[in-house]
KESE-160487 format. One record per residue: residue number from 1; residue in three letters; x, y, z of N, C-alpha, C in turn. Coordinates in Angstrom, 2 decimals. Atoms other than C-alpha are relative to their C-alpha. Example, Ala and Ser with C-alpha at 12.3 -4.5 7.8 and 13.67 -1.06 7.14 Angstrom:
# residues 2
1_Ala_0.89_-1.19_0.00_12.30_-4.50_7.80_0.90_1.20_0.00
2_Ser_-0.82_-1.19_-0.06_13.67_-1.06_7.14_-0.77_1.09_0.73
This chain:
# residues 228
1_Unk_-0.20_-0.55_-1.34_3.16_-88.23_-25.10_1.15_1.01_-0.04
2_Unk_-1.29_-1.25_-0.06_5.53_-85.14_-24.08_0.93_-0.80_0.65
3_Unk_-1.05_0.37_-0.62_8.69_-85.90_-23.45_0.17_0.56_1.62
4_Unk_-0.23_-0.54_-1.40_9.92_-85.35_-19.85_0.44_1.40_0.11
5_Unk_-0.78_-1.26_-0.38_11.87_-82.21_-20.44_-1.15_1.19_-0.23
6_Unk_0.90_-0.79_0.15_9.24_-80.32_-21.90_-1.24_-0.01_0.89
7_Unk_0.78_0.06_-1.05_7.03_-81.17_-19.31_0.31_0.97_1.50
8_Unk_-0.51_-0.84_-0.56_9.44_-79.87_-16.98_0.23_1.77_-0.25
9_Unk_0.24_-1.30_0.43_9.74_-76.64_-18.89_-1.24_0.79_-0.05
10_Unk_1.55_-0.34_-0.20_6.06_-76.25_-18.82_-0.41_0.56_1.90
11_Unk_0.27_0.09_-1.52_5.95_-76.56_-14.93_0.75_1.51_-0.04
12_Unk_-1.16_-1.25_-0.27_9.29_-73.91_-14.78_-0.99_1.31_-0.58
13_Unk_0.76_-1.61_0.41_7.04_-71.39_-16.74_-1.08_0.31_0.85
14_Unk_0.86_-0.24_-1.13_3.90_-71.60_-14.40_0.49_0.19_0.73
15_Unk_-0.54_-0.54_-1.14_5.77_-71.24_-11.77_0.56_1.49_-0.11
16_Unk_-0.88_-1.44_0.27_7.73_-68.00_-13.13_-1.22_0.95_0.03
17_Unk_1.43_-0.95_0.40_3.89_-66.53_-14.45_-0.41_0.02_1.95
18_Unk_0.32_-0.36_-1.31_2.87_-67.46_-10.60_0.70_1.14_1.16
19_Unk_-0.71_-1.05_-0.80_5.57_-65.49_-8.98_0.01_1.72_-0.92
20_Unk_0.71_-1.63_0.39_5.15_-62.42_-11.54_-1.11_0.41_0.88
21_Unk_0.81_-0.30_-0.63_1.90_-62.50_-10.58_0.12_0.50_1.51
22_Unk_0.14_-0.01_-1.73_2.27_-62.52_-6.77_0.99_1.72_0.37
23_Unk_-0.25_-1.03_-0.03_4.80_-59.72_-7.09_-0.99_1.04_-0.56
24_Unk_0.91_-1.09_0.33_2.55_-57.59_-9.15_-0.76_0.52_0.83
25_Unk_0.61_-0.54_-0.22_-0.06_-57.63_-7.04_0.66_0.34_1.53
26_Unk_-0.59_-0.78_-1.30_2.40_-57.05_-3.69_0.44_1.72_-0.54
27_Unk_-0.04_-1.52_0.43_3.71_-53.89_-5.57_-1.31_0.76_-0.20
28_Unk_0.87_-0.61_0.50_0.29_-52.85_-6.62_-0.74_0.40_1.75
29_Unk_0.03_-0.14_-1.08_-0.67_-53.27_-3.20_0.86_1.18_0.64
30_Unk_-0.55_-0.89_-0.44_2.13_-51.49_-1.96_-0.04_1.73_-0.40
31_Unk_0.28_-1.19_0.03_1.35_-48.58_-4.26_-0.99_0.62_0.38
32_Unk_1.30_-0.67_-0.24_-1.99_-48.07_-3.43_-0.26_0.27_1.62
33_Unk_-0.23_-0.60_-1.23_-0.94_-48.02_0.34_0.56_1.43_-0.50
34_Unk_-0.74_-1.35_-0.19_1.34_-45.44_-0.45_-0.81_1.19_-0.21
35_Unk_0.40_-0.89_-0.17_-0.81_-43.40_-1.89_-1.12_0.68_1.06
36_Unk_1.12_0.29_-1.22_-3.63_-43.97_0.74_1.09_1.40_1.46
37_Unk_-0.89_-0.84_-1.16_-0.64_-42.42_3.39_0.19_1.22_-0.40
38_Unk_-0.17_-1.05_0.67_0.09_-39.87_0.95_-1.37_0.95_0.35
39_Unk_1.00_-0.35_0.19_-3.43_-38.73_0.80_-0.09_0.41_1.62
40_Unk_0.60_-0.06_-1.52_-4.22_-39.47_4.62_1.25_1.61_0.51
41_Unk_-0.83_-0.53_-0.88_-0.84_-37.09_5.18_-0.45_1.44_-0.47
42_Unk_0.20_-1.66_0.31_-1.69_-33.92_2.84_-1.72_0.41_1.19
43_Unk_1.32_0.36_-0.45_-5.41_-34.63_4.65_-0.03_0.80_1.36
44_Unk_0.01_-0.29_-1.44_-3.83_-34.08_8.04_0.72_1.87_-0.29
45_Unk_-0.63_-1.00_0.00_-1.55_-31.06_6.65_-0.99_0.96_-0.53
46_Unk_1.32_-0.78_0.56_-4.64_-29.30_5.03_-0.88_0.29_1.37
47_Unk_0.85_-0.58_-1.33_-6.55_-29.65_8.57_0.80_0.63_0.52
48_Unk_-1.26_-0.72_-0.94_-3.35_-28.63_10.37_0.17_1.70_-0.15
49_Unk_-0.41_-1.50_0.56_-2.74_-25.43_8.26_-0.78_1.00_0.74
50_Unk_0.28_-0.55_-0.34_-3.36_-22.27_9.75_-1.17_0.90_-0.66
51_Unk_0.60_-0.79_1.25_-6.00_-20.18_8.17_0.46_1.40_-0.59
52_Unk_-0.99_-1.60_0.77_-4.70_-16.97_5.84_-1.10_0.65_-0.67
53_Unk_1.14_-0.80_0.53_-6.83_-13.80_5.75_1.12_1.22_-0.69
54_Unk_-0.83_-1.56_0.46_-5.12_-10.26_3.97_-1.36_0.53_-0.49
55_Unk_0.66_-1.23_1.00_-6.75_-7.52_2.21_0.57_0.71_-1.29
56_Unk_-0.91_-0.93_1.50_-6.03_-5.94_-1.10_0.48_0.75_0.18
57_Unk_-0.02_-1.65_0.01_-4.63_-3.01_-1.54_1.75_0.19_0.33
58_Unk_-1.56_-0.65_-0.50_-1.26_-1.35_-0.30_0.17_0.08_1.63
59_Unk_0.19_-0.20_-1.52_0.01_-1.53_3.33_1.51_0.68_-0.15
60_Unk_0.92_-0.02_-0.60_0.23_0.87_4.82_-1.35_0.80_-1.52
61_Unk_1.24_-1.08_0.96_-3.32_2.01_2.58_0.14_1.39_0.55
62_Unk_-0.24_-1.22_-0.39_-3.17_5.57_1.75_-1.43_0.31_-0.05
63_Unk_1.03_-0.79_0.43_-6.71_6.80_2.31_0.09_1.72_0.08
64_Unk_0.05_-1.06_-0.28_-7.82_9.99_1.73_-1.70_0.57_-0.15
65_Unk_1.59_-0.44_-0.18_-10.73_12.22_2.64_-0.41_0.58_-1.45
66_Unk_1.30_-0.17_1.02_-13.67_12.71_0.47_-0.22_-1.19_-1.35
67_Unk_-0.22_0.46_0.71_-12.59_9.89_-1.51_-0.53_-1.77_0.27
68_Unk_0.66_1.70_-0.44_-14.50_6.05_-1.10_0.94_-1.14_-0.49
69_Unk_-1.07_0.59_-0.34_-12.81_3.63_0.09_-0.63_-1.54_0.13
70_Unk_1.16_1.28_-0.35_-13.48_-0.45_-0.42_1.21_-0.97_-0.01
71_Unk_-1.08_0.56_-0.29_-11.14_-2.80_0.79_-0.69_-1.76_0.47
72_Unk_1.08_1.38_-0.32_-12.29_-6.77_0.56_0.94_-0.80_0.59
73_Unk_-0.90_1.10_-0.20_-10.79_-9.82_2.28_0.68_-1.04_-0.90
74_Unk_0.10_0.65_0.25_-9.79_-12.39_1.29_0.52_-1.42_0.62
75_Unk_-0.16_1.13_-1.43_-9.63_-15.82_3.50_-0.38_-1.19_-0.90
76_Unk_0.12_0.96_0.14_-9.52_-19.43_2.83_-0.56_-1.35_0.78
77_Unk_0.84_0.96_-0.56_-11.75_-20.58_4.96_-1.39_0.15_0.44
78_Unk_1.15_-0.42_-0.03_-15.62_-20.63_5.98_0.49_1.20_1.37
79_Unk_0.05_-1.54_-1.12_-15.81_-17.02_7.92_-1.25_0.30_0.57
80_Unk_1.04_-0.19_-0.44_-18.77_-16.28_9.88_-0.16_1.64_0.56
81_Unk_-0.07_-0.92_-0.56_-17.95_-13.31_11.42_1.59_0.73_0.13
82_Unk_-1.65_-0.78_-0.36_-15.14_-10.40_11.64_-0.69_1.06_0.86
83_Unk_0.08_-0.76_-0.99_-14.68_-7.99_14.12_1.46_1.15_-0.72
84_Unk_-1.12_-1.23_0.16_-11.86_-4.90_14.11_0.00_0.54_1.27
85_Unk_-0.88_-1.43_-1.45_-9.76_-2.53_16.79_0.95_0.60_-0.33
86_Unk_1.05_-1.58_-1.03_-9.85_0.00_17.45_-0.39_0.20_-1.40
87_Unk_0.63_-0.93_0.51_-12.46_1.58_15.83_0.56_0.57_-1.33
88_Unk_-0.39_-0.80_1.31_-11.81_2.55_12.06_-0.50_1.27_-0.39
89_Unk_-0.08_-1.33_0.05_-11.27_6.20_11.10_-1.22_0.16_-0.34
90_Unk_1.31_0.01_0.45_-14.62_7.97_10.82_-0.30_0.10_-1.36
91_Unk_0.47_-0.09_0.94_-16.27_7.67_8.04_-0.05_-1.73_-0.80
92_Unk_-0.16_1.59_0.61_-15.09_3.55_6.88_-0.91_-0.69_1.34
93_Unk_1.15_1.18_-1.20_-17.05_0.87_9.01_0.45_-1.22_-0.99
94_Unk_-0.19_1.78_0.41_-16.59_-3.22_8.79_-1.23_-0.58_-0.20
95_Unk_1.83_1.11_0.01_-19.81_-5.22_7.51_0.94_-1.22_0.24
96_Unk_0.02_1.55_-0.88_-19.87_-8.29_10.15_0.44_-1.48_-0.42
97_Unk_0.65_1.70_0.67_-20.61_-10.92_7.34_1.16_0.02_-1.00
98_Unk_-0.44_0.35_1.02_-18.77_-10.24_4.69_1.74_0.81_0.04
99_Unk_-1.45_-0.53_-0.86_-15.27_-8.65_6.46_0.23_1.40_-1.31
100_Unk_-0.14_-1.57_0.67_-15.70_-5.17_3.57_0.37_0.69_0.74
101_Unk_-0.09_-1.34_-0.29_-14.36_-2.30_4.77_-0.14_0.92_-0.93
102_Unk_0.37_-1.17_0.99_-16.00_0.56_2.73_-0.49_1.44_0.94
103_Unk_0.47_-1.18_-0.51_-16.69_4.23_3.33_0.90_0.98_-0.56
104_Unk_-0.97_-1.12_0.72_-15.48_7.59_2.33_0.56_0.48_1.50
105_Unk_-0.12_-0.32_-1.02_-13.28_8.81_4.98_-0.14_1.86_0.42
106_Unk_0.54_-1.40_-0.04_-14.42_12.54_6.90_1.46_0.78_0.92
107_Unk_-1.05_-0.84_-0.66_-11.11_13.41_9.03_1.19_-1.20_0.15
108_Unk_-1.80_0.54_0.25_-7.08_12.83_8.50_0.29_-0.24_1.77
109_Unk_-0.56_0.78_-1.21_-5.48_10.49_10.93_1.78_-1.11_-0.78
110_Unk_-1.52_0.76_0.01_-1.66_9.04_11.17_-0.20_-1.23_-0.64
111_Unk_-0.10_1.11_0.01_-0.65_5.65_10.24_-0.34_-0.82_1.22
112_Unk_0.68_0.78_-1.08_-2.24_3.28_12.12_-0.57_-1.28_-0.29
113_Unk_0.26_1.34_0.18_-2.33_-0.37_12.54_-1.94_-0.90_0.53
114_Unk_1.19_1.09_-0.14_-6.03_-2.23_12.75_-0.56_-1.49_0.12
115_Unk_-0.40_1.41_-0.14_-6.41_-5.74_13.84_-1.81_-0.44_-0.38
116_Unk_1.11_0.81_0.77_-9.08_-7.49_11.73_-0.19_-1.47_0.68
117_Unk_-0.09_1.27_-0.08_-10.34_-10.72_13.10_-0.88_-0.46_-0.63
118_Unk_1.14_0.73_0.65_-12.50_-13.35_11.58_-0.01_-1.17_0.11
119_Unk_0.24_1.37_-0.51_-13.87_-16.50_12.88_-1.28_-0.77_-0.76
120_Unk_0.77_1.05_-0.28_-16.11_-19.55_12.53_0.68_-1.29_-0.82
121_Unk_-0.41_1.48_0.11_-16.22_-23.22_11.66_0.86_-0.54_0.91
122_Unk_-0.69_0.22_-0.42_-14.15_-23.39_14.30_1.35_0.52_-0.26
123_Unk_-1.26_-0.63_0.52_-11.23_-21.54_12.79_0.12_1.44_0.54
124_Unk_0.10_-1.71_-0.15_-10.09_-17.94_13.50_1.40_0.45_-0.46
125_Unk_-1.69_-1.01_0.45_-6.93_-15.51_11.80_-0.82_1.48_0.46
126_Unk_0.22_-1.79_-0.15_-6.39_-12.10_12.53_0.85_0.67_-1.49
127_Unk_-1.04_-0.77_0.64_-4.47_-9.26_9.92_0.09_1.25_0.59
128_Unk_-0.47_-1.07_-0.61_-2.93_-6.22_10.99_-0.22_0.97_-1.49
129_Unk_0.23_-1.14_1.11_-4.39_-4.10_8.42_0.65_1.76_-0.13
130_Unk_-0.02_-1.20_-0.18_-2.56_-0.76_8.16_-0.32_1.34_-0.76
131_Unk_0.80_-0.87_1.24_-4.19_2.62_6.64_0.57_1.46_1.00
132_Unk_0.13_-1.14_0.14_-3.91_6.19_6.86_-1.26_0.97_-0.74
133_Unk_0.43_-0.43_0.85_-5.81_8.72_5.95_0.45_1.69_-0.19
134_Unk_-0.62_-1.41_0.15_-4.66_12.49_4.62_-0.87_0.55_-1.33
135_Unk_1.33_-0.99_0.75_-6.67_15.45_3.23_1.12_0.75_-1.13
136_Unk_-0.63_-0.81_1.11_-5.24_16.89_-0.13_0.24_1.08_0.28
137_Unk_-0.33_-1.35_-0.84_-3.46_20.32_0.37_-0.57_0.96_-1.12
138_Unk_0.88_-0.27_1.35_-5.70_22.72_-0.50_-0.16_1.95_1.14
139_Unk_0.11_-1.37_-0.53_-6.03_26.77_0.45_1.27_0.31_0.32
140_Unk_-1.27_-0.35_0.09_-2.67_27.40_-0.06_-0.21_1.93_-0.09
141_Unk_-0.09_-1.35_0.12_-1.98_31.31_0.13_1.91_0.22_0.65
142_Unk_-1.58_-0.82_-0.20_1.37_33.72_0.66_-0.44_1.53_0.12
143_Unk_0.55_-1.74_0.18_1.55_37.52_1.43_0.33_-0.04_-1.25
144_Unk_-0.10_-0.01_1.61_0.74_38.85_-1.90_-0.52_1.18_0.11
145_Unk_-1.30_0.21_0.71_2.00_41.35_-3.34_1.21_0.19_1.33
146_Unk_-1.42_-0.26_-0.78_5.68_41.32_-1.58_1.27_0.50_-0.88
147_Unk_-1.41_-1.16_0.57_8.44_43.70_-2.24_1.32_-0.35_0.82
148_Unk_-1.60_0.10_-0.62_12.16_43.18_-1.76_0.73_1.15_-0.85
149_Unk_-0.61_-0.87_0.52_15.06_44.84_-2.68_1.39_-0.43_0.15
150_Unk_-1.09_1.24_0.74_18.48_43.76_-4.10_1.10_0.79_1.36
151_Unk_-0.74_0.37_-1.28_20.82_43.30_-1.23_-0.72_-0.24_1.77
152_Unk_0.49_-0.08_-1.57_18.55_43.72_1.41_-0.48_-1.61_-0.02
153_Unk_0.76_1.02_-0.36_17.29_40.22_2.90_-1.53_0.11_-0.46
154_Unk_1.33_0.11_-0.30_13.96_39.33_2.03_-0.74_-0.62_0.67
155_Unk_1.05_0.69_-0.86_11.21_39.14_4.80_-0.26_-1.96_-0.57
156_Unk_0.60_1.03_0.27_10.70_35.35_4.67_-1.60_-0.18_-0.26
157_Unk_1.29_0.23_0.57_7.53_34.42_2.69_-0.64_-1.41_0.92
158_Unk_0.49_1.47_-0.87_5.46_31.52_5.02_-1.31_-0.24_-0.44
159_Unk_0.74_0.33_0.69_3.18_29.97_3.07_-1.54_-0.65_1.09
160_Unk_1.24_0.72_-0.26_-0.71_28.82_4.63_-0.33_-0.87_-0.36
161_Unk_0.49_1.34_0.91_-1.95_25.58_3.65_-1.15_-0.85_1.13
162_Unk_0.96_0.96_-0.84_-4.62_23.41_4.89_0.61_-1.55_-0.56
163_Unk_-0.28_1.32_0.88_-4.25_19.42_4.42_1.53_-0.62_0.49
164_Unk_-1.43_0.47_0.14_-0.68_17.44_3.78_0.52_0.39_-1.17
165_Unk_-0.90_-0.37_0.63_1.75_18.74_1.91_1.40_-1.23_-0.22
166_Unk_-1.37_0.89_-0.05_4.97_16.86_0.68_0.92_0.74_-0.94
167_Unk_-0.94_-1.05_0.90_6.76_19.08_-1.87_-0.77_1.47_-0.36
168_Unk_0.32_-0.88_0.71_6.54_22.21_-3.00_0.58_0.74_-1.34
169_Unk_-1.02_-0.14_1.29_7.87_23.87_-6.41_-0.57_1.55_-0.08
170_Unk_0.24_-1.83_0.26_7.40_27.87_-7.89_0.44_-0.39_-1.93
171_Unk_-0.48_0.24_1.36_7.31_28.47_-11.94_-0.62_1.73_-0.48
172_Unk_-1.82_0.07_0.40_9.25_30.90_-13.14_0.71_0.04_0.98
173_Unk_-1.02_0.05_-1.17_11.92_30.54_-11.33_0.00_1.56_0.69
174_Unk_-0.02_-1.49_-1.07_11.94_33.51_-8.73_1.43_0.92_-0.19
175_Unk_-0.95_-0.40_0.54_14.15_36.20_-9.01_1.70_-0.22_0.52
176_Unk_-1.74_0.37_-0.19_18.18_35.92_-8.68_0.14_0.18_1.59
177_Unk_-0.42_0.25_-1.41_18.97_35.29_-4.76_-1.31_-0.56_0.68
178_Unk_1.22_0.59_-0.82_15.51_34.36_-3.67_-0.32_-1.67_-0.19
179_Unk_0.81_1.71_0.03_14.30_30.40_-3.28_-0.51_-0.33_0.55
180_Unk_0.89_0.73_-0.67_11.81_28.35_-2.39_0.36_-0.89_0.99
181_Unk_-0.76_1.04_-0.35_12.63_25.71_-0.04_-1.18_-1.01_-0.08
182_Unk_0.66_1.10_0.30_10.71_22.41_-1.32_-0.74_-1.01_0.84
183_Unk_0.24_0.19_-0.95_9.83_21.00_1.91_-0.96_0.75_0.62
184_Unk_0.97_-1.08_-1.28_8.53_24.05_4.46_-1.18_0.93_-1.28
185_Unk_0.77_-0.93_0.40_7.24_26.20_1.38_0.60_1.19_0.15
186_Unk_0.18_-1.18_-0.19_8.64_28.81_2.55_1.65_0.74_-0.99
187_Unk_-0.76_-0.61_1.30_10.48_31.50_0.01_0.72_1.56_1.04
188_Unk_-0.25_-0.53_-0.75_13.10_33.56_1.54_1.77_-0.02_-1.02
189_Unk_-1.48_-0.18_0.86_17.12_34.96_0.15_0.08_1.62_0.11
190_Unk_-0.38_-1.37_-0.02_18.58_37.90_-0.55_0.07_0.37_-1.71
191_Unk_0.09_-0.39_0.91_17.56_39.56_-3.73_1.44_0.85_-0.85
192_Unk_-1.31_-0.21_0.52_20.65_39.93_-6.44_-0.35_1.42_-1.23
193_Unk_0.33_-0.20_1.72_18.84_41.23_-9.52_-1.21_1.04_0.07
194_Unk_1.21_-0.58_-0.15_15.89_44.04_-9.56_-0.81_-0.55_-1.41
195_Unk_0.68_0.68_1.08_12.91_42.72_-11.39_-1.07_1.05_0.70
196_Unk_1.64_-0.58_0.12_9.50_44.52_-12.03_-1.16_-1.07_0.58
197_Unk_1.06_1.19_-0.22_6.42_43.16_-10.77_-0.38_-1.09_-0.71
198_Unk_0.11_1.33_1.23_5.74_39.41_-11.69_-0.85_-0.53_0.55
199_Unk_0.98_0.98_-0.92_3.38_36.74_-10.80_0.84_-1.39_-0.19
200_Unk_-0.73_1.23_0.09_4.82_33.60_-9.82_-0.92_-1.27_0.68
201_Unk_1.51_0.66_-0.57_2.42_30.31_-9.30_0.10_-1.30_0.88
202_Unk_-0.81_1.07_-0.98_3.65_28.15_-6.47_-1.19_-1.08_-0.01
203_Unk_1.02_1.11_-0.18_2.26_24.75_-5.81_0.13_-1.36_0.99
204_Unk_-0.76_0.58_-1.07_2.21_22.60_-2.93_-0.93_-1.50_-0.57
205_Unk_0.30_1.47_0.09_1.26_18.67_-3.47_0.46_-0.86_0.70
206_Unk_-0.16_0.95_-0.14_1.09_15.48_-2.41_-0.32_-1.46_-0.57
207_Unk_0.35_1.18_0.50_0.18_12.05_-3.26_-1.68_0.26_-0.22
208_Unk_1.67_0.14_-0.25_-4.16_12.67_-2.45_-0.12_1.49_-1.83
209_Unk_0.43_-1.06_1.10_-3.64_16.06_-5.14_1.17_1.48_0.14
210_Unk_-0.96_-1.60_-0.05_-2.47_19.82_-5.50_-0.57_0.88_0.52
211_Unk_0.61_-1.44_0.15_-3.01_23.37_-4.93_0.85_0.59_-0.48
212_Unk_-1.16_-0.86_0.72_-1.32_26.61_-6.19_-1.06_0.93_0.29
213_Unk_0.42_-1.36_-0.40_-1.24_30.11_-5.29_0.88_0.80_-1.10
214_Unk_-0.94_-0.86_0.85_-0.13_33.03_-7.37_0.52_0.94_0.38
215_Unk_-0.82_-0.70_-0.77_2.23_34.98_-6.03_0.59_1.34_-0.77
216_Unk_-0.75_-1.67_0.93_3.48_38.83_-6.89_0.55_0.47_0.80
217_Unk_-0.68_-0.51_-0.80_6.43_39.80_-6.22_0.95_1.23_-0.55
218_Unk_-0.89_-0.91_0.81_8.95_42.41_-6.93_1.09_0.61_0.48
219_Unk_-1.48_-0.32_-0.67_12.66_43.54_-6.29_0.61_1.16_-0.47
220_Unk_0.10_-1.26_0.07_13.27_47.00_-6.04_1.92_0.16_-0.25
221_Unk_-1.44_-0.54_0.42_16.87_48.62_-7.55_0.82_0.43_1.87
222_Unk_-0.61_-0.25_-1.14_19.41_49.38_-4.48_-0.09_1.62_-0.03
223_Unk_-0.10_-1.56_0.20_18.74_53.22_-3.29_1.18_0.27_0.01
224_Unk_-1.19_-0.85_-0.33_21.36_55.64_-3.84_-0.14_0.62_1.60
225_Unk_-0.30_-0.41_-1.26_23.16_56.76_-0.55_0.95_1.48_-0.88
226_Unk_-0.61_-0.70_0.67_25.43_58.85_-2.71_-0.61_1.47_0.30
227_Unk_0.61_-1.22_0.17_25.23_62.36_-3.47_0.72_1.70_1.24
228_Unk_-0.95_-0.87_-0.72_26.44_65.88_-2.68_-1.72_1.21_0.46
């Protein structure tokens, strides 16, 4: 027969294995609530969330005419339908279903904000899409040929251009007192230096492209007043 003590020691260990047990499965329990709440909470923060539409591209988008233009959504949630306002510049249009904006655009317009919406499932976001569009500068001209003469002022040169412009430049450099001004275009000073006829090939640009005109000019010696 077992002695008494070991009997007792036998009991003391079942009892210890019973209470492991009982904790285990309260913690195990307790984790699998937790995650249950966990779950139920991202569950509620996932329905909660607002929906988020944008568009690719650059804001504000620089369009420009003659040039096709495709601009896609992109949304995180079922979309059924988009709409737009005001009216996108002629030539782009919105397909209904699939929120594209494509098209080549036919006439330059400012910056200008567009409010995209797009609904269903019960959901709806808007974006404030903003675009432009600007026509490459193009039919550039200058009086040609133009004569100066060294001290006298020269008539300011005022350059024509169709389009947008953003800089302008001249190569070779023009003669001694005369400059361009980089901005207006327009070429204007007081001639230092007499030079023979030259051609000089100005060029006005922007971001959409270039043009260039060739320009002839020439700076006549100072007359004599002198003389008996």
């Amino acid at each position: 027969m077992e002695s008494r003590t070991i009997q007792e020691q036998r009991a003391w260990l079942g009892a210890c294995a019973s209470l492991v047990r009982a904790r285990s499965m309260r913690l195990t329990g307790a984790f699998i609530a937790l995650c249950a709440l966990v779950a139920y909470g991202e569950h509620r923060q996932a329905a909660s969330a607002p929906p988020v539409l944008f568009y690719n591209g650059s804001s504000p988008f620089p369009a420009v005419i003659g040039e096709p233009v495709a601009l896609t959504p992109a949304v995180f949630w079922t979309i059924g339908h988009y709409t737009v306002s005001p009216p996108l510049p002629p030539g782009l249009s919105l397909d209904e279903q699939s929120g594209v904006i494509a098209g080549t655009p036919t006439r330059a317009s400012g910056s200008r904000a567009y409010m995209v919406h797009a609904g269903g499932a019960g959901v709806h976001a808007s974006f404030p899409l903003v675009l432009s569009v600007t026509e490459p500068p193009n039919h550039l001209s200058y009086p040609s040929p133009a004569k100066g003469s060294v001290g006298t002022p020269l008539a300011p040169l005022v350059p024509r251009v169709a389009g947008t412009v953003e800089h302008y430049a001249v190569t070779p450099a023009l003669p001694s007192g005369v400059a361009l001004d980089s901005k207006s275009g327009v070429i204007a000073g007081t001639p230092s230096v007499a030079s023979s006829l030259a051609s000089y090939t100005v060029t006005a640009s922007s971001l959409p492209g270039n043009t260039s005109f060739i320009l002839q000019l020439t700076v006549a010696a100072p007359s004599s007043r002198g003389g008996r």
